[in-house]
N, C-alpha and C positions, 0 to 999 in steps of 0.2 A: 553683286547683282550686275548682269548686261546692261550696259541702258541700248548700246547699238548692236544688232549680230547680223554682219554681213555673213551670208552661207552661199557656198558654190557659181560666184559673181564672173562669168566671161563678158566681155567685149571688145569689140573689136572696129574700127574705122578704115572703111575703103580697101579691104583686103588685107591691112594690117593690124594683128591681134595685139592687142592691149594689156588683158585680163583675161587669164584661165583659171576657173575653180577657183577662185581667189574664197578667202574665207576670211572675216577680222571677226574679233570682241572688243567695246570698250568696254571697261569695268568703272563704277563710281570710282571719282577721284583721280582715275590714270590722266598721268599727262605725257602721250604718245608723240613720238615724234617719228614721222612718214619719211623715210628716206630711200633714193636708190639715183641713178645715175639720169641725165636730162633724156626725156623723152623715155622712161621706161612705164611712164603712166601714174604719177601722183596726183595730177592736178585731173586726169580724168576720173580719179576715182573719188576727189573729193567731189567733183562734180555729180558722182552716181549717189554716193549718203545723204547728197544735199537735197536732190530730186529734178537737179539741173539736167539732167538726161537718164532714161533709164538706162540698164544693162541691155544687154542682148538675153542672158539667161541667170536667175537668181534671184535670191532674195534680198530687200532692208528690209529691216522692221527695227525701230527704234520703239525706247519701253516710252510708255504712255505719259503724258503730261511734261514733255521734256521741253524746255527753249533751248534752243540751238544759234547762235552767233556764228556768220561766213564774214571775213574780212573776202568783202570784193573790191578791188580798187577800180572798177569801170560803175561803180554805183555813179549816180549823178548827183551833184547840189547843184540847187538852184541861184540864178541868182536872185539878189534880195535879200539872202539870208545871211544873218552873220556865224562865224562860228560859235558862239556862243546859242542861237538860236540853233543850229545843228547838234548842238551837245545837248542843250535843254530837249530837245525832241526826243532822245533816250528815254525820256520820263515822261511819254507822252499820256502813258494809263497813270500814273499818280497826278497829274494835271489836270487830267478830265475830272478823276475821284476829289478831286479840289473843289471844282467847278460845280461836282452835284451835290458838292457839299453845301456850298454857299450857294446854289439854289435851294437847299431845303430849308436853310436860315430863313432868308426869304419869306418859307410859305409857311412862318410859323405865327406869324403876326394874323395870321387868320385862322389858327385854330386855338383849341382849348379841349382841355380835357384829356381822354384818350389818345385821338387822332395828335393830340402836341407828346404826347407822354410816348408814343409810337414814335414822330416821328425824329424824338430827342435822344430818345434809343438808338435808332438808323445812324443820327449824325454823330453820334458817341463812338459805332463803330467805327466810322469813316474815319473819326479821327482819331481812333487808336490804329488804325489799319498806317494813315501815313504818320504817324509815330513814331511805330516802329520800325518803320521801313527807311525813315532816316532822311521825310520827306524836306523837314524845318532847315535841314544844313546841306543842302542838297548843291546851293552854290559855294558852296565851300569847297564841295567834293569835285564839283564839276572845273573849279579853277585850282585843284592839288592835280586830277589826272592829267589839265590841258597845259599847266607847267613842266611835267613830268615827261610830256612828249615835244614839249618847247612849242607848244601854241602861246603859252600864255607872251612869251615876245614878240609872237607878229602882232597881237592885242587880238582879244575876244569880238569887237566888236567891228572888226574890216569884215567887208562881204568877200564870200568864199567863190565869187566869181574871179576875184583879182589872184585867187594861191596861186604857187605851182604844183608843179606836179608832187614833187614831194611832203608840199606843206597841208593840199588835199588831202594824199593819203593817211598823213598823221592823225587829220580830221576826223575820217572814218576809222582811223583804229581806237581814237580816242571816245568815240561814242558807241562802238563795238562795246571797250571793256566796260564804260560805265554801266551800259544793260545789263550788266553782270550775269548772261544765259547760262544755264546750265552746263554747256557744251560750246567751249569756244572754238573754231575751225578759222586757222592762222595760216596762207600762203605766201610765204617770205614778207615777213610781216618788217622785216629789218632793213628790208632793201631801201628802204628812205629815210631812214633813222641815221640820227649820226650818233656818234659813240656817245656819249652821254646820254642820249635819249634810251639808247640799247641796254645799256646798264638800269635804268629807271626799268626799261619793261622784264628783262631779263626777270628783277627782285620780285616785279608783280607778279610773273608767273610761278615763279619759285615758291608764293607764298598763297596761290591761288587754290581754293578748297574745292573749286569745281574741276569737271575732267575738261582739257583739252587734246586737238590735235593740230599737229603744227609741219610743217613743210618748210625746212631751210638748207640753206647751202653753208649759211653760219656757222661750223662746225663747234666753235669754243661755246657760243651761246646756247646752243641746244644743247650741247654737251652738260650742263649747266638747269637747264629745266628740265629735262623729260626725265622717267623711269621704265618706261615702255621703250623698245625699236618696235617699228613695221616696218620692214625690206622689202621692197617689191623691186624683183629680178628677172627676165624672163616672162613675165605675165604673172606671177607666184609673189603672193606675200606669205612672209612667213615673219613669226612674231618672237621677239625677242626681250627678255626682262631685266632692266639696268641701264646705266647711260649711253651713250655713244659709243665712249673706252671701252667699255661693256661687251657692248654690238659687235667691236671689231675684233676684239680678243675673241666670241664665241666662234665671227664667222669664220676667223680663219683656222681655228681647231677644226671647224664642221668640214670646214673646204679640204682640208691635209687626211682628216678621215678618209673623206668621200675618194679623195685621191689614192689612197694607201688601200682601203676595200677594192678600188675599180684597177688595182694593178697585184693585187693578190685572183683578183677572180677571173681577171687575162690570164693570167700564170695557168690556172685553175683550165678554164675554158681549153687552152693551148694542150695541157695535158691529157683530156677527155678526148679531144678532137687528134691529136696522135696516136690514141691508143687504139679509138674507133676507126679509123685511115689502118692502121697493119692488123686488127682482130677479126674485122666485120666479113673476111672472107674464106677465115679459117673454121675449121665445121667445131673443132675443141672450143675455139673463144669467142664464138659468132652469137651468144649469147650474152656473154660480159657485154658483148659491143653494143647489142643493141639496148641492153639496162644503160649503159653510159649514155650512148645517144637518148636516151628518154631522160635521163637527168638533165641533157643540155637544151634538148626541147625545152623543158620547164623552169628551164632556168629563169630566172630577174633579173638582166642584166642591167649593170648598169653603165649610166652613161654618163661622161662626162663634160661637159656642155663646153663647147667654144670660148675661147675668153675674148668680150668684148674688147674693137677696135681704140686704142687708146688715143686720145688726140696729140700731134704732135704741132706746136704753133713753128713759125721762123719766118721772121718779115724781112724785106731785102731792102737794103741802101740804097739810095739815088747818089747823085754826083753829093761833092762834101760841097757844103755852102761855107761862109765866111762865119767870122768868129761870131757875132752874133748874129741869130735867125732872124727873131723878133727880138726893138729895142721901142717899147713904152714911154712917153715921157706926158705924165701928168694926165692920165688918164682918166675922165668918171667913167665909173660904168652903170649903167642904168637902162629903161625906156622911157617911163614919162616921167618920173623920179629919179633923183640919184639913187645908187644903192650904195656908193662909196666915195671916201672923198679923195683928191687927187694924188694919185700914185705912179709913181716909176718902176716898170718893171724891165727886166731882160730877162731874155731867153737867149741864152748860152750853146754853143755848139755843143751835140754833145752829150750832153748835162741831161740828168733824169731826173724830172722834176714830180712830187707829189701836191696836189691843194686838196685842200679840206678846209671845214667849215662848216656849222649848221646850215640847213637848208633855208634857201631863199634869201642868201645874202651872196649870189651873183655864181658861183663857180663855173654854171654853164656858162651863164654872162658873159664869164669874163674870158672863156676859149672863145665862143662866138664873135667876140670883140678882139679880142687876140690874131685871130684869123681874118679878121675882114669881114664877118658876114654881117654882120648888125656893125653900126657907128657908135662910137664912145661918145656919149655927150660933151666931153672935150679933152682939151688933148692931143697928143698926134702920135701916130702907131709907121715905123716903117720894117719892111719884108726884104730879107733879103731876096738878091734876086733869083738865087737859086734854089731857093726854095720849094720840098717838094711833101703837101702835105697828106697823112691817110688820118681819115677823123672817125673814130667809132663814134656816133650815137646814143648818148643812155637809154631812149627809146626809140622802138623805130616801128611802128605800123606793120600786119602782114599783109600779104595779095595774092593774087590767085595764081600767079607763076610757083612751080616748084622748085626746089632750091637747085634743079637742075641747071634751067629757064633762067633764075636769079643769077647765079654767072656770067653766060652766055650774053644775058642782057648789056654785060659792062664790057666782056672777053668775048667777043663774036669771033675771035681768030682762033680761040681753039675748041681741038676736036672734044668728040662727045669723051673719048677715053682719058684726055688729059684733065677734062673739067669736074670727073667721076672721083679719080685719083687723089687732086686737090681737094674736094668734099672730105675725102678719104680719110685722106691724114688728118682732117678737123674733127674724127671721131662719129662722122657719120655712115649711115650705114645705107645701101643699096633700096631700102624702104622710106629713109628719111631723104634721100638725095629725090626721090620719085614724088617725093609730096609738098602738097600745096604751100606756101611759106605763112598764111593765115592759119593752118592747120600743124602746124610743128609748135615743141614747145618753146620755151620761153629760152632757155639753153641753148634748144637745136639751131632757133633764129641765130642766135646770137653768133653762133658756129659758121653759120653761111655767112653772115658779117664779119666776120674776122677772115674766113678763108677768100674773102672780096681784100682784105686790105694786106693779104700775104701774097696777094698776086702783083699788087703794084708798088713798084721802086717807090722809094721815098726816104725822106730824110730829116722828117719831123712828125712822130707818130703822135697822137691827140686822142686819148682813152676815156671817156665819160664814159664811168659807171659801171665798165666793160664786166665785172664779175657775180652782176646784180642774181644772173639767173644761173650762174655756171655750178655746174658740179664740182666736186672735188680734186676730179683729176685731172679736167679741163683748167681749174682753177691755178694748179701745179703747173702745169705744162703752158701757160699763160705767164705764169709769175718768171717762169725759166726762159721764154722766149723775151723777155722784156730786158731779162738781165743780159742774154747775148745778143741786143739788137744791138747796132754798131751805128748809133743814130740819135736824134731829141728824142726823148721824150716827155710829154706832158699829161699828168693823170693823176683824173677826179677818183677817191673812193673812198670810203668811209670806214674801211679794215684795212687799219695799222699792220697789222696781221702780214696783207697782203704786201704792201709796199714798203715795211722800214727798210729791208734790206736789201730792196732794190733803188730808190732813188739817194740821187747827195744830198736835194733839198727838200724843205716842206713848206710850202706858202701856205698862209692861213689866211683866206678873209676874213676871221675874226679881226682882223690889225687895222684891218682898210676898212669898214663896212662906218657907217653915219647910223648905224641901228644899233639901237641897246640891247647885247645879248647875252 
């Protein structure tokens, strides 16, 4: 059975198409995973099943009586509330059904007869209703998922004004799965998760009865839950049955066909159209000619599409600095609280350094404090002098300049062709370089960020998070510029995947942290 049938879905934003004829099904139980390259339209399209925007032409119709879960991570908590009050809110219709429960107790002291025999019935169901629903061990349930995504170590009952960014989000995924909706809709649901936590969510969905859909750059973990692909290419989803391995073995049979057809039927075409060129004027073969010409009138030609701009990264050298960049000694790092106790670090010329560590036990912290931006609560930090730093951002806000404009803004000395170029090579494309930097995705940003720190010399490169949004080939071509940068590096991420074999070292704040993790 459908529960969802997208049919013949286009849109399109500011001139640039998105979605043509797109078609999906979910089926009970599929658990789809949504892939295609940054900026080919994922996150628009979950936006259009959702009801977050409609199409320009098409249909949703999802089947009736369905609940539906979106991990947003711009939802808000307030303050006030603890995580455990956020988690408890997942059950907000069994708490109310609690609540009429024990007001019907209440109003029995006043009746008799009938009207108690009624309304002993009523409270009979209510309480086979939260029963069975699993209402009585519900904090049990609620502190196995909030340990499983590592809440249960920041403690349930700190208010979710004090998280970070990553430890919110865990929040919201954590109270996403407890609702357990029919339909869960996951957009890089891993980008804050550190490897233990990914392994935890990975098995829950591996073992999940309901359908989801999911959007990642995490190849091995998707790899891992879905049995659906959707590709969306070109504006074109097309839908695929089996894992990831699956997906790429099919696509690239279907690709070597479409290639092998579209250079049999040149052959083809090339033969028709010489024989029509020396027949069409002879009065004996001016007949053949014109049958061939009507076959190639009618022809289907087909076509074989562009191959998208590949991104190529390469960051450049500043002068060499001295043996050591940054030398730490007896560092906290913290703001109103320690978050660690006092540490020596160096940074090494040179030296390619990986951190990790669950969230909210400093990593940013500790580049921010590494760097000079924020003060170490004690301790003392010295820089070399030659020192020349490029800092990607884990997050970084959009604005209404276009990633053209975004350049320009830091590079006013160069021309419009040299700054197109650069975009260029970062796998952007003449529609992504012309638009808004609020209106790109999550990847494309990321792109204009990176092609900002491949413009300037330097000699201590500083990577939070850099692969949160990126695709798979940006992610390659990321991982390879890092191995032949000729320079520091230091870099957050949380796929092993990505960096064993590019850094010497691995710092862990698990070693430094004053928190029980």
């Amino acid at each position: 059975m459908s529960i969802l049938t997208v049919t013949h879905v286009t849109h399109g934003f500011g001139g640039r198409q998105i979605l043509e004829d797109a078609s999906f099904r979910l089926l009970k139980g599929e658990h789809v995973g949504l892939v295609g390259a940054n900026g080919e339209g994922k996150t628009t399209f979950l936006d259009i099943i959702t009801g977050k925007r409609p199409p320009d032409e098409g249909t949703v119709e999802w089947c009736n009586h369905i609940t539906t879960g979106y991990l947003d991570q711009h939802s808000t908590l307030e303050k006030g509330n603890s995580i455990r009050d956020i988690l408890r809110s997942a059950f907000d219709s069994m708490y109310q059904m609690e609540q009429d429960m024990l007001g019907l107790y209440d109003k029995m002291g006043d009746l008799d007869g009938a009207a108690l025999d009624k309304l002993m019935e009523e409270v009979g169901e209510l309480q086979d209703i939260l029963e069975h629903s699993g209402f009585y061990v519900l904090d049990t349930k609620i502190e196995e998922y909030a340990n499983g995504l590592g809440l249960g170590d920041i403690g349930l009952e700190r208010d979710v004004s004090e998280l970070s960014g990553g430890q919110r989000a865990k929040v919201l995924l954590a109270k996403l799965l407890l609702e357990n909706p029919m339909i869960l809709i996951l957009d890089e649901p891993t980008n804050f998760l550190d490897e233990n936590h990914i392994t935890w969510l990975k098995r829950f969905l591996q073992n999940y009865e309901n359908a989801f859909i999911l959007v990642s750059h995490d190849i091995p973990f998707l790899n891992d839950v879905v049995n659906v692909i959707y590709h969306v290419e070109r504006c074109v989803l097309t839908r695929y049955t089996g894992s990831y391995e699956d997906f790429q073995s099919l696509y690239e049979l279907k690709k070597r066909q479409v290639e092998q057809a579209y250079e049999k039927q040149q052959k083809e075409i090339a033969h028709l159209e010489e024989f029509v060129a020396k027949n069409k004027a002879r009065a004996a073969t001016a007949t053949m000619a014109r049958s061939r010409m009507k076959k190639l009138e009618k022809m289907d030609v087909i076509e074989i599409a562009k191959e998208k701009p590949k991104p190529t990264f390469a960051f450049k050298s500043a002068r060499t600095p001295g043996r050591y960049v940054i030398e730490a000694k007896g560092i906290v790092l913290g703001y109103d609280d320690p978050l660690t106790k006092p540490v020596d670090v160096i940074v090494e010329r040179n030296r390619k350094i990986a951190i990790r560590g669950v969230n909210g036990l400093g990593k940013s912290t500790l580049l921010n404090t590494l760097l000079g931006r924020i003060p170490a609560m004690e301790g003392t930090i010295e820089h070399d002098q030659f020192m020349e730093v490029g800092y990607f951002e884990q997050e970084e806000r959009g604005n209404d300049r276009t990633a053209l404009e975004e350049i320009w803004a830091e590079f006013p000395g160069m021309t419009n062709g040299e700054v197109r170029s650069a975009l260029a090579k970062c796998g952007l494309t003449t529609d992504h370089i012309e638009t808004q930097m609020r209106v790109l995705s999550g990847g494309e940003n990321a792109k204009v960020r990176l092609c900002k720190l491949m413009l300037r010399p330097m000699n201590l490169l500083v990577l939070d998070e850099p692969t949160n949004h990126l695709d798979v080939d940006a992610k390659e071509a990321l991982k390879e510029a890092i191995k032949n940068y000729r320079g520091t590096v230091l870099l957050v991420s949380h796929e092993p995947e990505f960096y064993q074999d590019v850094v010497q070292d691995i710092w862990s704040v698990e070693d430094w942290t004053t928190k029980v993790v």
